[in-house]
TORKEKOL-926437 format. One record per residue: x, y, z of N, C-alpha, C in turn. Coordinates in pm, whole numbers, plus 50000, padded with zeros to 5 digits. Atoms other than C-alpha are relative to their C-alpha. Layout:
N
nx/ny/nz/cax/cay/caz/cx/cy/cz
X/Y/Z/X/Y/Z/X/Y/Z
...
//
This chain:
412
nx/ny/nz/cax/cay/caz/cx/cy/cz
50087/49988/50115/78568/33851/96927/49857/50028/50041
50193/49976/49967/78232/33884/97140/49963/50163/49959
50035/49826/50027/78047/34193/97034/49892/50065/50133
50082/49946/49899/77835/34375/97251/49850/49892/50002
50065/50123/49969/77558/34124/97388/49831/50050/49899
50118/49954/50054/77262/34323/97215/50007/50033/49826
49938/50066/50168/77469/34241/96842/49907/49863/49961
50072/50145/50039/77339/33876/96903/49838/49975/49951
50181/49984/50016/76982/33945/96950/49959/50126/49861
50022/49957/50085/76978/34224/96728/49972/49919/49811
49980/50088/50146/77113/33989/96383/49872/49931/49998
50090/50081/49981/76869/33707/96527/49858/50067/49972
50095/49967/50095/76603/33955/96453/49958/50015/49877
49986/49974/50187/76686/34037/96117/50029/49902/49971
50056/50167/50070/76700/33650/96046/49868/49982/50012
50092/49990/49999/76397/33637/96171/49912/50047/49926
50061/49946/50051/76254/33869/95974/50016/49977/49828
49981/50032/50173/76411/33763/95633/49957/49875/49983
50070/50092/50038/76289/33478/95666/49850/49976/49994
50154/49937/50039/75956/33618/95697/50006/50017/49818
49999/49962/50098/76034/33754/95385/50032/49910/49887
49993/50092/50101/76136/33464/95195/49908/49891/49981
50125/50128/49977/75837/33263/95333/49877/50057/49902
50097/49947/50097/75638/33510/95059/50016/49914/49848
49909/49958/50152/75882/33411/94760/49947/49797/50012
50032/50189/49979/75667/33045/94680/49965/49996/49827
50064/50061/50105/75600/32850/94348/49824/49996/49962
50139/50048/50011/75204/32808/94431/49956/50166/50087
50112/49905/49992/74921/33052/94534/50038/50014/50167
50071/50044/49901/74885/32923/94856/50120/49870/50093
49941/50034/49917/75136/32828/95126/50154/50011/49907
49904/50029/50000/75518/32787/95064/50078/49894/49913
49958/50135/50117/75658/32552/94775/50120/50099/49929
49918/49885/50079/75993/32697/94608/50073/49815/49967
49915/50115/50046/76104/32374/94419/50121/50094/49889
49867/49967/50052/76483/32394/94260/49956/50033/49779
49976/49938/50123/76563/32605/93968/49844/50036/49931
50123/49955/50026/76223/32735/93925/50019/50164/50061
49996/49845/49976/76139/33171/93898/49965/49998/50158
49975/49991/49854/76072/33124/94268/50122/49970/50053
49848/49976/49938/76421/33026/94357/50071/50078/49915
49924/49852/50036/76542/33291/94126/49971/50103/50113
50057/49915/49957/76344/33532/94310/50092/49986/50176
49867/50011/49859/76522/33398/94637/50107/50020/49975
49836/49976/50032/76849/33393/94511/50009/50133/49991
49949/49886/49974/76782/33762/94451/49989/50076/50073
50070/49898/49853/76645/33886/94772/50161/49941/50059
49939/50048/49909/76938/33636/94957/50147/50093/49911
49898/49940/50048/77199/33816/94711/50014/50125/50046
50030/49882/49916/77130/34135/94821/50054/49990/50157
49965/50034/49833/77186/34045/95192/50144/49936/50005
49827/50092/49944/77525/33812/95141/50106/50199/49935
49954/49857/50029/77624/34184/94961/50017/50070/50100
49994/49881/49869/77555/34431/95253/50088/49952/50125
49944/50028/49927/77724/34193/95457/50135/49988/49964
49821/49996/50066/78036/34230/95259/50073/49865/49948
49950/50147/50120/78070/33912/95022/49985/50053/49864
49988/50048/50175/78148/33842/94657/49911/49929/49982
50086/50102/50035/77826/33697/94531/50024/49960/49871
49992/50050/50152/77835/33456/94230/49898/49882/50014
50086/50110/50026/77636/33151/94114/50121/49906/49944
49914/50112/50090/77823/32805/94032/49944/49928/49895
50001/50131/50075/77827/32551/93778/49827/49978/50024
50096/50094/50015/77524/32388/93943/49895/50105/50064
50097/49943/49929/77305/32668/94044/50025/50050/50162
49937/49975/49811/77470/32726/94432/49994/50105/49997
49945/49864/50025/77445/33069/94517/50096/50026/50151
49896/50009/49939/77775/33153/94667/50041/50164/50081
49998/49863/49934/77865/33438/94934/50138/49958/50050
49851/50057/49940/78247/33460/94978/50033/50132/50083
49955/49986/49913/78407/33582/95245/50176/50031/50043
49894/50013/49987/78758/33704/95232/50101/49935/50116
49893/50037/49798/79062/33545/95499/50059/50142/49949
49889/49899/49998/79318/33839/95595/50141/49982/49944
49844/49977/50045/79630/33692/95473/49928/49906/49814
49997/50095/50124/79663/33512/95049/50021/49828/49999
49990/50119/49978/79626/33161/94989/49960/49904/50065
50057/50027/49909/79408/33049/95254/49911/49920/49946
50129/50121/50061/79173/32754/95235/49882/50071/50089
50155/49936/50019/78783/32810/95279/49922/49902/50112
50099/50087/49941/78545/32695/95536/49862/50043/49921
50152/49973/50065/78177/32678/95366/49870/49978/50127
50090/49999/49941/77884/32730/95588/49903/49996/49937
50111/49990/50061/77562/32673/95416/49901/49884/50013
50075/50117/50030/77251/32465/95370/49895/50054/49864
50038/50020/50098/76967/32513/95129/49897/50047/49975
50173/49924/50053/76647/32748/94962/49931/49932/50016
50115/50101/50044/76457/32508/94770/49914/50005/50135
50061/50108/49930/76194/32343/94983/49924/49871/49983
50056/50093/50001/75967/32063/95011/49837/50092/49971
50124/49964/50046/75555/32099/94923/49904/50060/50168
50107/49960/49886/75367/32347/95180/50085/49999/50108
49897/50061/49920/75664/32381/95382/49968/50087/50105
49979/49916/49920/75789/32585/95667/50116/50109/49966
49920/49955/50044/75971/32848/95663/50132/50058/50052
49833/49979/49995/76285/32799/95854/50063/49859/49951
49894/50090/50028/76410/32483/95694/50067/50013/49878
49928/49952/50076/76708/32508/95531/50050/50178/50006
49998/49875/49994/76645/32874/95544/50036/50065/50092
49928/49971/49880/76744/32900/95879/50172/50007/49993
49872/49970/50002/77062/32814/95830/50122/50098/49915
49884/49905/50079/77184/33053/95517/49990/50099/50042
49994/49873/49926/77052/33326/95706/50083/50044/50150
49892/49993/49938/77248/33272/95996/50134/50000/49966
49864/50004/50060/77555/33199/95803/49989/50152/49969
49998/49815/50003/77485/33586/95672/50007/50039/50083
49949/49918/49844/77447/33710/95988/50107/49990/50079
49887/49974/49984/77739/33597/96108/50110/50036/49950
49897/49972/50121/77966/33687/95808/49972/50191/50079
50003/49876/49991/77790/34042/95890/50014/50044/50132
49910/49995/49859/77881/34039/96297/50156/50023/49948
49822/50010/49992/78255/33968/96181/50050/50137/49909
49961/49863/50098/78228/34285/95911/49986/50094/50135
49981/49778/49896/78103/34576/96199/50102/49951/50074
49865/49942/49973/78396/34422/96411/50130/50008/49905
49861/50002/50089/78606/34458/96098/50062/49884/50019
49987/50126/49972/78704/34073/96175/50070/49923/49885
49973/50096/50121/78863/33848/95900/50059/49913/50077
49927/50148/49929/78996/33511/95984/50075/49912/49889
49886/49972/50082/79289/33343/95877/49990/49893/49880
50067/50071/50144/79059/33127/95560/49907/50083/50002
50128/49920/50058/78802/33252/95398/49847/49937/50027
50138/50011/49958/78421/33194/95474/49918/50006/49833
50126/50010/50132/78173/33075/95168/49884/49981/50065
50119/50049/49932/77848/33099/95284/49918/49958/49849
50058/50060/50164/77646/32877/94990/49861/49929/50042
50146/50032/49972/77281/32850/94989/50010/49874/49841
50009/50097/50140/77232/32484/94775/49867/49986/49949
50156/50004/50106/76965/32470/94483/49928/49914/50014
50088/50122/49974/76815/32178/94586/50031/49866/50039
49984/50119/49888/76871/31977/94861/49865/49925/50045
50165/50110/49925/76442/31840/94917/50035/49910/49860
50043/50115/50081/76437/31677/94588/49837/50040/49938
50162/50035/50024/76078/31780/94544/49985/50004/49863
50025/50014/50161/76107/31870/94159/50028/49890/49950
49965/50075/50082/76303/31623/94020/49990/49855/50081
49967/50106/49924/76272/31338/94314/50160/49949/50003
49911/50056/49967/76640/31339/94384/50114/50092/50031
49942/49906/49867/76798/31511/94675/50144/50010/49971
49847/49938/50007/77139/31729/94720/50083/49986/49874
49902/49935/50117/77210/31837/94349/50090/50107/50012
49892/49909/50009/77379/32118/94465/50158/49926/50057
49869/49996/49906/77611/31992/94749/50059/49848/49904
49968/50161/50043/77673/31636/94530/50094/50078/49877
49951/49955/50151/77788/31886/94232/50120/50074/50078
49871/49911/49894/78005/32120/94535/50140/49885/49949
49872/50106/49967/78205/31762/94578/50013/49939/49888
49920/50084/50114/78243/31639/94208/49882/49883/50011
50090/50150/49974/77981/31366/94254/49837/49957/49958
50141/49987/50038/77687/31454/94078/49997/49897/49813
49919/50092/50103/77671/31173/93815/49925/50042/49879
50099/49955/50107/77503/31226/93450/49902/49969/49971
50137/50062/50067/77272/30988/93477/49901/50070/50075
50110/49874/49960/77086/31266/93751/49993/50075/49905
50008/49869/50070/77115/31517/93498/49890/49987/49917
50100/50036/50108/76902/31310/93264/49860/50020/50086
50136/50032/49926/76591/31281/93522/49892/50097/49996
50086/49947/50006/76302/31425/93445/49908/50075/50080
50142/49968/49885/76007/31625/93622/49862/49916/49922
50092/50031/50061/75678/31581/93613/49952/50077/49829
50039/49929/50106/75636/31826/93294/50103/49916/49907
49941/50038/50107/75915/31627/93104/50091/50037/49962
49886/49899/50001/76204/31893/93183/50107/49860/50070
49898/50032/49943/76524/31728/93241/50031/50033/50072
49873/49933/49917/76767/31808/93511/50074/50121/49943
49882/49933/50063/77009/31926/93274/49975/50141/49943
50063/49904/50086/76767/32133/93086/49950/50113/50133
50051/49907/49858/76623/32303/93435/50103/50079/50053
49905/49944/49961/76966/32366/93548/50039/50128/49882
49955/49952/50075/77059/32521/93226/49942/50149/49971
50075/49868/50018/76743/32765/93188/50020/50060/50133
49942/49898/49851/76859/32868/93556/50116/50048/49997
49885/49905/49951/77159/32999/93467/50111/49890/50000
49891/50067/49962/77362/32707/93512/50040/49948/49914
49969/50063/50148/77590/32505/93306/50038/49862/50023
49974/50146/49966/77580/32142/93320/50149/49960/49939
49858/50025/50038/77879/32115/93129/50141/50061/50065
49937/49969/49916/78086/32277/93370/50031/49969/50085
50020/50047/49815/78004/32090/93711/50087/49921/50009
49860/50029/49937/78342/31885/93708/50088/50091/50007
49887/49891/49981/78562/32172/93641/49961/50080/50077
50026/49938/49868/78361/32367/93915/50016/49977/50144
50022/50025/49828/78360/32147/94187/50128/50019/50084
49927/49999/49908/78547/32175/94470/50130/49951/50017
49869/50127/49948/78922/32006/94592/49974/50039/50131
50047/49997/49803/78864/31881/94953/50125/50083/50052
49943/49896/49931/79215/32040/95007/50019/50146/50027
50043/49874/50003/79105/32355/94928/49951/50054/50175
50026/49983/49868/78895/32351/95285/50036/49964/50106
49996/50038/49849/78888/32365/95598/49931/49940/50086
50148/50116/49957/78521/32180/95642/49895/50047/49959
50111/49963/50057/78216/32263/95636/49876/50017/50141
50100/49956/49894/77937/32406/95891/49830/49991/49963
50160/49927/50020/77554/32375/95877/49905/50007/50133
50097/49977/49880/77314/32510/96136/49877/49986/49918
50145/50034/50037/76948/32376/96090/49904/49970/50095
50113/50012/49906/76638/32371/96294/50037/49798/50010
49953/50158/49911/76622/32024/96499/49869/49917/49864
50075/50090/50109/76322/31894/96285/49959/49857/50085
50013/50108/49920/76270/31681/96587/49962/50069/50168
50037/49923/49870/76124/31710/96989/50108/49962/50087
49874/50012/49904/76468/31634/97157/50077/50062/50114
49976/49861/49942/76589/31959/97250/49928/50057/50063
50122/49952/49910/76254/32077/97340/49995/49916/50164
50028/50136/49886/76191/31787/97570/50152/50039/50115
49889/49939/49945/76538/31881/97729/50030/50134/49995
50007/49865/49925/76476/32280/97746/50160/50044/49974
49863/49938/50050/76799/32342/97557/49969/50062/49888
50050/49893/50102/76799/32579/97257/50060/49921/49866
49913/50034/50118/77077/32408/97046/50083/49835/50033
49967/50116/49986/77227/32054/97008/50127/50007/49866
49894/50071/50065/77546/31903/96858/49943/49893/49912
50030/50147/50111/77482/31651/96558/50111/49914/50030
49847/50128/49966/77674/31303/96615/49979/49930/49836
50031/50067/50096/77552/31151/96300/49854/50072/49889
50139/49984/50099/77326/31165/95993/49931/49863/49952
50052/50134/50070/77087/30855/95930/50020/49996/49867
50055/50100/50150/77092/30644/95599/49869/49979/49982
50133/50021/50023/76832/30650/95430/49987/49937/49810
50026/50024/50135/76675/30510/95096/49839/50053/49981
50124/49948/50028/76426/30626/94887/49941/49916/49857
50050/50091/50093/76215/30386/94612/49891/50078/49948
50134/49984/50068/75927/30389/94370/49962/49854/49958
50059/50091/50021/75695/30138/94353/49820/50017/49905
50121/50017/50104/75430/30017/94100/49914/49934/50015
50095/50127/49997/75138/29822/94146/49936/50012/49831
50098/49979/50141/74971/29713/93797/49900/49882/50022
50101/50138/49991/74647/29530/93759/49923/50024/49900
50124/49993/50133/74313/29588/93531/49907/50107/50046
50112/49874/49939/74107/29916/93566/49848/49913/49922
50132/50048/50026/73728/29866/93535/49893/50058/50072
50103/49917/49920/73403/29979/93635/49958/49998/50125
50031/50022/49828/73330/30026/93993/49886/49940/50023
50165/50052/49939/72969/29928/93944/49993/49845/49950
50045/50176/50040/72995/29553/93725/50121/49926/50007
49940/50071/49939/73306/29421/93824/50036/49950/50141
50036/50077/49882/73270/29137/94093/50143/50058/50133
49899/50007/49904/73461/29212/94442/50161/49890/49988
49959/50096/49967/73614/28884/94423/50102/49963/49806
49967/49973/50167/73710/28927/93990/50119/50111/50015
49880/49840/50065/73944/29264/94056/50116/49946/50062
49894/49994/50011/74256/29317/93995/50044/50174/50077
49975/49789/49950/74305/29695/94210/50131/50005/50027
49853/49986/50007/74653/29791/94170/49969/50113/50165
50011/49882/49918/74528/30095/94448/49966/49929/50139
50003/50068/49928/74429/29812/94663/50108/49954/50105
49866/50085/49965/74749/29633/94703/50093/50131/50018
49910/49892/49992/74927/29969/94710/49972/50027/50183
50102/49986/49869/74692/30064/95010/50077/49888/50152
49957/50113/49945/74770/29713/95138/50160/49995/50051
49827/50006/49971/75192/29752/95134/50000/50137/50112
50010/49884/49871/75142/30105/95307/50009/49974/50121
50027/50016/49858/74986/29935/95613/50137/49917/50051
49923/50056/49969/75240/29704/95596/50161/50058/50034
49866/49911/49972/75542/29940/95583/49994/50055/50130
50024/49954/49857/75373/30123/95912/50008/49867/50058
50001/50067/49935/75377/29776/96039/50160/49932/50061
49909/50027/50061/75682/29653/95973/50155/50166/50100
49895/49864/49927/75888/30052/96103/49932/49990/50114
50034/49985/49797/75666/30035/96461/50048/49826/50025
49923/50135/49944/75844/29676/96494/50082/49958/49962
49840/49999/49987/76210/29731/96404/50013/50089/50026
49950/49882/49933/76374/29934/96658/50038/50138/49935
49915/49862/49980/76441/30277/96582/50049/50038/49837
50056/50000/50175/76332/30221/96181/49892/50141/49980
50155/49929/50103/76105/30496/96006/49995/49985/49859
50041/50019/50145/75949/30453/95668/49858/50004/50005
50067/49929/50012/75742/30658/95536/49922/49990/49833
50053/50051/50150/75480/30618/95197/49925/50135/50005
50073/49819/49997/75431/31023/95141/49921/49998/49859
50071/49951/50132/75304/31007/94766/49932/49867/49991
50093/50061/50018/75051/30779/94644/49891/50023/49919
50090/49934/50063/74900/30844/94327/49916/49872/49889
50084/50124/50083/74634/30576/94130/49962/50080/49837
50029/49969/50150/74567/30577/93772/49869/49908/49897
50036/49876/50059/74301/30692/93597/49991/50059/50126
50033/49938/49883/74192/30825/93915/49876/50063/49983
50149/49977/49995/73839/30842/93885/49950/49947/50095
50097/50051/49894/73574/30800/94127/49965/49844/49992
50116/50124/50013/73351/30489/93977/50084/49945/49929
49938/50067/50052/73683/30342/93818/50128/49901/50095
49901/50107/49909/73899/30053/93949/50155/50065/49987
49875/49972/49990/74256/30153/94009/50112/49922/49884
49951/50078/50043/74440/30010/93738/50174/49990/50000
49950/49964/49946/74735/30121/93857/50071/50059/50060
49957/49904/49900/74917/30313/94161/50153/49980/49983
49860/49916/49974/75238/30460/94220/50033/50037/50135
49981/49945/49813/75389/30536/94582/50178/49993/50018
49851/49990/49957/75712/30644/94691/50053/49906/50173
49912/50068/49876/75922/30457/94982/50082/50070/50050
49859/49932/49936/76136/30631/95232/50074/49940/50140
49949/50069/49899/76323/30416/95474/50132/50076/50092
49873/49958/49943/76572/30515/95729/50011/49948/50123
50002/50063/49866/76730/30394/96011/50210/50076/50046
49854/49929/49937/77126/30497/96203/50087/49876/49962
49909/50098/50081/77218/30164/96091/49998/49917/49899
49999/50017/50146/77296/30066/95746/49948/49872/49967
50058/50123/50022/77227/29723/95803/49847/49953/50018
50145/50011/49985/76920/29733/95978/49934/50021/49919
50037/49926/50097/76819/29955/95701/49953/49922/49901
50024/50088/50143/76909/29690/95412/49937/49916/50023
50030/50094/49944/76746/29410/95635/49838/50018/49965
50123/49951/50002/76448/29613/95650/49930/49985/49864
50049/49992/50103/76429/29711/95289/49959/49873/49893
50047/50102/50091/76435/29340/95165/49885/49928/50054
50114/50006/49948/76157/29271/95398/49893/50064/49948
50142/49978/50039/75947/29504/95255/50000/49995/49885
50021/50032/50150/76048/29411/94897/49917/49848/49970
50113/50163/50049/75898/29034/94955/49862/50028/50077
50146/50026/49981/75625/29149/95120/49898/50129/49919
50071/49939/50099/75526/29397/94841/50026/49903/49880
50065/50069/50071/75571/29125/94633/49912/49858/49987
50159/50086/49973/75361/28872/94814/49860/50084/49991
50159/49931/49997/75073/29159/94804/50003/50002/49867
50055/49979/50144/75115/29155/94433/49987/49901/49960
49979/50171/50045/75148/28789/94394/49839/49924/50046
50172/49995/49980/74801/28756/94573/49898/50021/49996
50085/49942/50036/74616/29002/94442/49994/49998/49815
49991/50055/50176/74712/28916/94040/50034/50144/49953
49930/49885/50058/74954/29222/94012/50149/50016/49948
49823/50012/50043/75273/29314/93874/50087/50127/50027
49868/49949/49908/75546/29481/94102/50075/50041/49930
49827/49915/50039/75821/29741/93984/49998/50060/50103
49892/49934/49899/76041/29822/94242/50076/50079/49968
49870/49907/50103/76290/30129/94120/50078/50039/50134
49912/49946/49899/76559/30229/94377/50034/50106/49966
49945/49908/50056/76582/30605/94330/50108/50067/50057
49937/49930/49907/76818/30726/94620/50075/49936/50070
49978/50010/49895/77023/30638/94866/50124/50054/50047
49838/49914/49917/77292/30729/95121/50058/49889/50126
49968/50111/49897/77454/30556/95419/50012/50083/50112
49951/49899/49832/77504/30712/95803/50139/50020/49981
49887/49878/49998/77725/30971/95796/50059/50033/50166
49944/49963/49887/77943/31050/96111/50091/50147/49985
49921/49835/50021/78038/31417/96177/50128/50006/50025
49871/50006/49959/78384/31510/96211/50047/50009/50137
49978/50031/49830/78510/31440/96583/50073/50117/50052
49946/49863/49985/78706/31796/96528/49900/50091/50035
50103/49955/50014/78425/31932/96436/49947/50026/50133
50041/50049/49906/78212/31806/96704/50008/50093/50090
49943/49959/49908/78421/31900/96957/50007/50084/50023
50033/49867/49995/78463/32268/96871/49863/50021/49976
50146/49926/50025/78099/32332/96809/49965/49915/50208
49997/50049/49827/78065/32108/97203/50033/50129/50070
49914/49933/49903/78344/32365/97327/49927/50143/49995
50044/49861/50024/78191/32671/97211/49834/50014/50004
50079/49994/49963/77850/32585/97284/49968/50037/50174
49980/49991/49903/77961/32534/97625/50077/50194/50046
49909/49912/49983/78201/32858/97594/49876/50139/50053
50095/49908/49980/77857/33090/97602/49857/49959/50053
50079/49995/49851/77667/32927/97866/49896/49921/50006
50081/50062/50033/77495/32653/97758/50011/49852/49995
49926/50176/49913/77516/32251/97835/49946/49969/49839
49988/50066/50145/77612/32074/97502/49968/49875/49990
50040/50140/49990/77461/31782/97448/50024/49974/49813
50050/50113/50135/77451/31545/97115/49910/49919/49960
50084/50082/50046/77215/31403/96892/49990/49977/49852
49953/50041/50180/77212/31207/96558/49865/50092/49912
50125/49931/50091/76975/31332/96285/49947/49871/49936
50025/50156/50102/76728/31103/96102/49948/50063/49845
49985/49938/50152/76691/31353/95823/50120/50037/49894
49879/49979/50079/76923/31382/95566/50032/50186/49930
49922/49879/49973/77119/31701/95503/50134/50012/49889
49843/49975/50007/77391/31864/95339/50099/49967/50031
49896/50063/50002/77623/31821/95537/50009/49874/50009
49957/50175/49982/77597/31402/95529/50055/50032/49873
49918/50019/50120/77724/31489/95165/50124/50050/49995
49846/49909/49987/78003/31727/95266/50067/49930/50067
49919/50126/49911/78098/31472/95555/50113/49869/49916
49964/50126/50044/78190/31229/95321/50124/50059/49867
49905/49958/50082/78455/31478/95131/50083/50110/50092
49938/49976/49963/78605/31701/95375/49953/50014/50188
50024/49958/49846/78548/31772/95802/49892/50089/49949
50161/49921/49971/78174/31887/95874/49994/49997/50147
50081/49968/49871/77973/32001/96161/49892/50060/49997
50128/49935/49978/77625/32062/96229/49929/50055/50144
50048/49952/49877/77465/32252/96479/49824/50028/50000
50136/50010/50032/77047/32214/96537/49952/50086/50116
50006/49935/49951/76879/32488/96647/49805/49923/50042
50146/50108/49926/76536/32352/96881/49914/50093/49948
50101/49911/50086/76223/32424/96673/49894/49926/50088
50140/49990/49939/75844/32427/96838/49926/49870/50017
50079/50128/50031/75722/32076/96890/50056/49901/49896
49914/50118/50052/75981/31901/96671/49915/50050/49869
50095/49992/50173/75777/32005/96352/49992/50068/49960
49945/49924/50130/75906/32046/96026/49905/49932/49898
50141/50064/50131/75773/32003/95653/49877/50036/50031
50091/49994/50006/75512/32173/95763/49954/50147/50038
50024/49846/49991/75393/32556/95772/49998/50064/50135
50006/49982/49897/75359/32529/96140/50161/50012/50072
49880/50035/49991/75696/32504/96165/50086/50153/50110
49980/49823/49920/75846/32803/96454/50134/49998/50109
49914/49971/49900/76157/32872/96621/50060/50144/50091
50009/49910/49947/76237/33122/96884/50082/50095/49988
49907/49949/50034/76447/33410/96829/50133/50030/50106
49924/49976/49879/76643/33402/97166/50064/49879/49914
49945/50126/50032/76737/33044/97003/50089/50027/49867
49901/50040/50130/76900/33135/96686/50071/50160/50031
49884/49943/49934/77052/33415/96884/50066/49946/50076
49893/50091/49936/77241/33150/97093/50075/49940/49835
49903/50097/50128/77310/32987/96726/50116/50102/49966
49888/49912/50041/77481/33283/96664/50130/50051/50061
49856/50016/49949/77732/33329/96929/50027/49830/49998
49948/50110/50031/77798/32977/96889/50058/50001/49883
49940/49964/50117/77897/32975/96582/50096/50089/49946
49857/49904/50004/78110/33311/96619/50089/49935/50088
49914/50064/49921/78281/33141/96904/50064/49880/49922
49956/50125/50038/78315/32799/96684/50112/50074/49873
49916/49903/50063/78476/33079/96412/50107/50018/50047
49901/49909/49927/78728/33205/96654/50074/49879/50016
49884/50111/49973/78838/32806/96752/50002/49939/49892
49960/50096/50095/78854/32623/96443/50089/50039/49897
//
């Protein structure tokens, strides 16, 4: 199945370069933002449609917004491996996450067309509508809707403008009332594949290009409230306030305190917004998201009730009142040991020492893992850093992703 050695590098350019091109296609003025089911992920969906086309797929859209690139097998009846991860992004992003990987999935669909190639299932390559979460705060609507598991009470959840789920999905094309009779049967496949930048300095640090995933951390994600008494900055006494922005301030430090002294914990307080939010006005009060994660589930829950009594000793001392909301969570995911193994064998097969490493970001496939055989493969990005515009991987590197991946084609 190898093609001529100047196939690999060739594709890897033209990923390269489309993803140039999709790093234009943003929600805002000014850097990179393509939150789910918004005219910017239309606008992707129709540049990436175009491309799963020339490479010789059936494009369609599902139920939940997925845009789907199929892939015939050579003989009838054949179950489906799905390769994909996900448009959307996060705020001011970069522009290979997620994006890295549906463009490789194309490129290799379009390697296996010039050698005329079919294999004996079929190939879905499926870019998901929103795997960050950033619109609606609540991650992997597509791949949760793939597996039947997307429940109604997401559908109800609002944005900030007051748009539902249901209603967002719907003006995109999609049909909420459809997404059980769309989804998936696990016996249908054969698993599931995602290649994604490392999003970490692992690989780098070890001078390898590509890594094996062993796991996906658990993670949770919260909202927390501080409430107290707004007031004037200039005649209420230091020692008189009630600053909800205070005590918010205050749990922050404590969360950084708290993840640098349980092993191998992160938690993270990315939003943080006070209300009114005026200069010369007291905070009456703040808002802040929670993102905990850790590889083990327990540590995790151990953690999280730790920092639930000590956000509510900071509100209990400062004369505030604490809502805690649990908006998310997941548990560590373990990749398939099949899996694994062929993406190991075929890393090794084209000349390259396979190593393993867990992820502490959450992903696609931890949702596909948990309904039929997955495998991820992480391609080493520039200094470990993602979520962020600086974000750069090399093109010799996601030309190794690519014979890997044809090779992992050929054994699984």
């Amino acid at each position: 199945m190898q093609g001529k050695p100047s196939m690999h590098h060739e594709l890897a350019a033209t990923v390269m370069a489309r993803c140039d091109e999709l790093a234009a296609i943003s929600a805002e003025r000014h850097g990179l933002t393509r939150p789910a089911y918004t005219p910017a992920l239309r606008a992707a969906h129709t540049l990436v449609t175009g491309w799963m086309r020339s490479a010789g797929m059936t494009v369609y859209e599902d139920a939940a917004g997925n845009l789907v690139g199929s892939y015939p097998a050579n003989r009838s009846a054949a179950r489906t491996l799905i390769i994909g991860s996900h448009l959307d992004t996060v705020r001011d992003a970069g522009r290979y996450d997620g994006t890295l990987g549906v463009l490789v999935a194309i490129a290799a669909i379009e390697a296996l067309q010039r050698q005329e190639l079919r294999m004996a299932y079929g190939i879905d390559v499926v870019a998901f509508a929103d795997e960050e979460g950033l619109r609606f705060g609540h991650s992997f609507t597509g791949s949760l809707a793939l597996t039947g598991r997307l429940t109604p009470e997401v559908l109800q959840i609002n944005d900030a403008d007051g748009v539902s789920l249901a209603e967002a999905l719907h003006a995109f094309g999609g049909d909420p009332e459809m997404l059980a009779q769309d989804a998936r049967r696990a016996d249908d496949l054969v698993g599931y594949l995602e290649i994604h930048i490392e999003q970490g300095p692992l690989l780098e640090a070890q001078d390898l290009p590509l890594g094996v995933v062993s796991a996906i951390a658990g993670a949770s994600h919260c909202q927390l409230t501080f409430s107290g008494t707004a007031g004037h900055a200039g005649t209420v006494p230091m020692e008189l306030r009630h600053d909800a922005l205070a005590g918010a301030a205050q749990f922050a430090l404590a969360v950084e305190t708290i993840a640098r002294t349980t092993p191998d914990l992160v938690a993270t307080v990315g939003e943080l917004t006070p209300h009114p939010g005026a200069s010369n006005v007291i905070a009456g009060q703040a808002t802040l998201s929670l993102d905990v994660r850790h590889q083990d589930d327990d540590m995790r829950a151990q953690a999280l009730h730790e920092l639930q009594s000590r956000a509510a000793a900071i509100a209990q001392s400062r004369g505030l009142h604490l809502t805690w909301e649990d908006r998310q969570q997941w548990a560590t995911v373990r990749m398939s040991p099949h899996f694994r193994e062929q993406l190991r064998q075929a890393v090794q097969a084209v000349g390259y020492t396979p190593i393993e490493l867990p992820s502490g970001a959450g992903h696609d496939a931890g949702i596909l893992a948990e309904f039929t055989q997955a495998g991820m493969l992480f391609v080493r990005c520039q200094g470990g850093i993602s979520h962020h515009p600086s974000e750069a991987v090399a093109v010799e590197d996601v030309a190794a992703a690519l014979k890997v991946v044809e090779q992992f084609l050929m054994q699984v």
